[in-house]
C-alpha positions in Angstrom: 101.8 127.6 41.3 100.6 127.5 44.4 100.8 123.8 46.9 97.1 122.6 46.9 98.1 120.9 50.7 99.7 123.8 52.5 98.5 122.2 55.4 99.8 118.5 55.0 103.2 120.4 54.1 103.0 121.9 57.6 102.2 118.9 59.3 105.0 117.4 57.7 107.5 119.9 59.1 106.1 119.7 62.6 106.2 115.8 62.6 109.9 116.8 61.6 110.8 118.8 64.2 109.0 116.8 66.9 111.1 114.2 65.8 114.6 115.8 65.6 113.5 117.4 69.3 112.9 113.9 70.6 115.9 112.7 69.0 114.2 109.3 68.1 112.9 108.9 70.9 109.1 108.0 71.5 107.5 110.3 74.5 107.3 107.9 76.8 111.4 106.7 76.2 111.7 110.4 76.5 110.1 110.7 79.9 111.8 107.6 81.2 115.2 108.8 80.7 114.4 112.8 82.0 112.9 110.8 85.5 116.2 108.4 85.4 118.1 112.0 85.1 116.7 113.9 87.6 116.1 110.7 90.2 120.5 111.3 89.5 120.7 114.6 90.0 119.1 113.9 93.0 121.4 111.7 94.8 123.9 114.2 93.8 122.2 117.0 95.9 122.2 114.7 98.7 125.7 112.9 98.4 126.7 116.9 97.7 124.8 117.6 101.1 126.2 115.2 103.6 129.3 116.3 102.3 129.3 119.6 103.1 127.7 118.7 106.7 130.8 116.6 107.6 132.8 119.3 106.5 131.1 121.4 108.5 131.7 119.3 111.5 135.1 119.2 110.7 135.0 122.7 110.5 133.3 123.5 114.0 135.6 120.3 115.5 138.6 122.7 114.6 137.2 125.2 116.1 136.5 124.0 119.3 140.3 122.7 119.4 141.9 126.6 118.8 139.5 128.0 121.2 139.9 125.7 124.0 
């Protein structure tokens, strides 16, 4: 026998995955914590940036030095 709500059964499932994808959390908890992560991620780049520029100076100070 056929289900007589095929389509309340695929709602169902969809609900079910949206769910398990959000992992509890509502869309805008969701959103919240992927701005907190990449607002992170960016003070990495630039903590990750300055230190390669003073490593570079240090780099080019050393230089100086052998050559001169």
């Amino acid at each position: 026998m056929e289900n007589p709500m095929p389509e309340n059964d695929d709602k169902s499932k969809t609900d079910a995955m949206l769910e398990a994808a959000l992992g509890g959390l509502t869309p805008h908890q969701l959103l919240v914590q992927a701005s907190l992560a990449e607002a992170a991620n960016v003070a990495e780049r630039e903590a990750a940036k300055a230190k390669n520029r003073e490593r570079a100076l240090k780099l080019l100070e050393a230089i100086e030095k052998s050559k001169g």
